[in-house]
N, C-alpha and C positions, 0 to 999 in steps of 0.2 A: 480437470486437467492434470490431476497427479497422478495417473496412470503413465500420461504422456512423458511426464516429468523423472518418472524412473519410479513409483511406488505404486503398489496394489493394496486394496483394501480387503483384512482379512476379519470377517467376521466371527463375531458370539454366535453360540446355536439358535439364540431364541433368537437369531435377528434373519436368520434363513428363511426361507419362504413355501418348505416343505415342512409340516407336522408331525410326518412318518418318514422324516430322515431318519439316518442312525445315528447322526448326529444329536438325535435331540435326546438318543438313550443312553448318551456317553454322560456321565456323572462326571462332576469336578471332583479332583481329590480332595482331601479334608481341609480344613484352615491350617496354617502354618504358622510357629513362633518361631521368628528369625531372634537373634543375640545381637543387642548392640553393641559393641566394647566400646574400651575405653581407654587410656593408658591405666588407668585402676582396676580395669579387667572388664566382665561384664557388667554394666548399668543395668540392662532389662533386655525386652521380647518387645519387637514389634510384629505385629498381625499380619499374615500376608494374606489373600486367598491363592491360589494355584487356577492357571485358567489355560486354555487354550483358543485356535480359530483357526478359520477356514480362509480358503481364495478362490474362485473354482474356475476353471480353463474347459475351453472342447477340443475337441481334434476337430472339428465341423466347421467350419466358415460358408457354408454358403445354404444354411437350414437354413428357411423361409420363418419357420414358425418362429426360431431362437430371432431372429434378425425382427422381429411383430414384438415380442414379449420384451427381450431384454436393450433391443436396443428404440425402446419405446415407435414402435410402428417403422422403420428404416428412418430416426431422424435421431439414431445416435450413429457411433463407430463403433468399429470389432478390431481388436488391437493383436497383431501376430507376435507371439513372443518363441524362440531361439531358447528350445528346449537344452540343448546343452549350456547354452547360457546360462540359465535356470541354476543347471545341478553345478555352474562352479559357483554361483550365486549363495547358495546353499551350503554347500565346503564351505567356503570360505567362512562362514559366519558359525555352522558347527564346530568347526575347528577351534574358531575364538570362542567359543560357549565351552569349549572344554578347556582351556586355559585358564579362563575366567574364574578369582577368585576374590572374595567381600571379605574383608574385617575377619582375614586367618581362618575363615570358614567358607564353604562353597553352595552357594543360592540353587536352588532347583536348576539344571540345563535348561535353556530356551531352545531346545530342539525342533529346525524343521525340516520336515518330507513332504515330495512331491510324488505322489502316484495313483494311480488308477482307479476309478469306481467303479464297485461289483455291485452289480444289481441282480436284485432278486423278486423273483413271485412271491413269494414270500416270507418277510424278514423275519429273520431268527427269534426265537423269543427271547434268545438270552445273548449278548456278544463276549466271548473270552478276554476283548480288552476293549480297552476305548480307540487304541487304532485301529480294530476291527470295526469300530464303530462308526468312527469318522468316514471309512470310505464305502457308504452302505447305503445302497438307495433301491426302492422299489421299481421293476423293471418297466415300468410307467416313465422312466424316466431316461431311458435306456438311449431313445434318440439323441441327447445330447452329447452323449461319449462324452464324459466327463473325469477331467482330473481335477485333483486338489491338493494345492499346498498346504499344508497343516502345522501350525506354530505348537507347540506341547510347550508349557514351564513358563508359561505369562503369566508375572506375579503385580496384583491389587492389592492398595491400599491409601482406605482413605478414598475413595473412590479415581483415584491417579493411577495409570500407569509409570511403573519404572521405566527409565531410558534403557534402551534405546527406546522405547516404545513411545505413540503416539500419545503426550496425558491429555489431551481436550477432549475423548468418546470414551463414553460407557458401554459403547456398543460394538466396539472391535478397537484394531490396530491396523498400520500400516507396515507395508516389508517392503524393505529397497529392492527392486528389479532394474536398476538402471542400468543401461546400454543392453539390455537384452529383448527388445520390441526390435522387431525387423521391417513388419511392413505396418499402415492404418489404411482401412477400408471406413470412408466415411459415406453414410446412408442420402440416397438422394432425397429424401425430407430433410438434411438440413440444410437450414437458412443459409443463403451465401455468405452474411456476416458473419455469423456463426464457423461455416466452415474456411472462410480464411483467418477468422484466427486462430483454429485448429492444425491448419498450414501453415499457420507463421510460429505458433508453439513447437509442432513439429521440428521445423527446421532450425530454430533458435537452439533443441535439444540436444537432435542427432538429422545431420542433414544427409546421412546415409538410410535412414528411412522411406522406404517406397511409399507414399499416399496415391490411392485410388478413389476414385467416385463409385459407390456399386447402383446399379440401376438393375430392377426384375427384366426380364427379356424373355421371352418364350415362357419355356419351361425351366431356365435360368437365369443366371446373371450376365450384366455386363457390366464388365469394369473401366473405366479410364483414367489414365495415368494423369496427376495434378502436378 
């Protein structure tokens, strides 16, 4: 439910579900010694690692096959999010990433972007960066029309994430999206308990949110309003 709630889950590369992403060819930068001060000046270095992650979006809503895989056989939901929404979502917190500074010195930016996957026949052998990397997928995968939000400057240690970041996974983080879901299309496998209290989360969050029921119908869908 914390989709619903205003956050999306951005994963680690190795927690992705493709092997021949170019995500998985993107290298973390090196370890990093941050300065602790002190009013005596510097104490010491604490260790950071530098990491990044992924969110991934379609422009598609009504793929048959995406609606079987990810929304486990139609008895999850596919969540509409307010693409400008997004990029003031995004301002807004790059902007404080540039502002931002630690103990007289300035921590790697937590920089994120949202944009487009290029798929290819065949991936490159080498990527000129890591954000050429991130949005690079074999054209196997091209149905999805896929975007991705991408966090750069997520620093580890000690196996915690720094705030703002989620510290209870090892396996990604969470980015606030909140008030930018427009509509929820919930899959007719889900259970009626299930889906009212998807309806009642819904409307506790943001009661301007469209919910529909999606049903297969022909060669399509059919949707009805809840």
């Amino acid at each position: 439910m914390q989709e619903i709630n205003g956050y999306v889950w951005c994963s680690y590369p190795e927690g992705l579900n493709d092997p021949f992403d170019g995500v998985s060819a993107a290298p973390y930068p090196q370890q990093l010694g941050i300065p602790v001060r002190s009013g005596r000046g510097i104490e010491g270095f604490v260790s950071f690692v530098f990491k990044w992650a992924v969110c991934c979006f379609s422009e598609k809503v009504d793929n048959p096959v995406m609606w079987a895989h990810y929304a486990n056989n139609y008895s999850g939901v596919c969540a509409f999010y307010d693409k400008e929404a997004i990029g003031f979502k995004i301002n807004e917190h790059n902007n404080r990433e540039n502002r931002r500074e630690i103990h007289e010195g300035t921590l790697p930016q937590r920089i994120v972007k949202l944009d487009k996957v290029n798929y290819f026949e065949k991936m490159p052998d080498l990527f000129t960066s890591v954000e050429e990397a991130i949005y690079s997928k074999m054209a196997e995968w091209s149905y999805e029309h896929e975007w991705r939000l991408a966090i750069n400057g997520i620093l580890q240690t000690a196996g915690e994430m720094m705030e703002p970041w989620n510290k209870n996974s090892k396996n990604g983080v969470t980015f606030n999206l909140e008030e930018c879901i427009k509509r929820i299309d919930i899959g007719h496998r889900v259970k009626g308990h299930d889906r009212q209290r998807i309806v009642e989360t819904v409307m506790q969050s943001n009661s301007n949110i469209e919910i529909f029921l999606i049903h297969p119908s022909g060669n399509g869908f059919k949707k009805v309003a809840l």
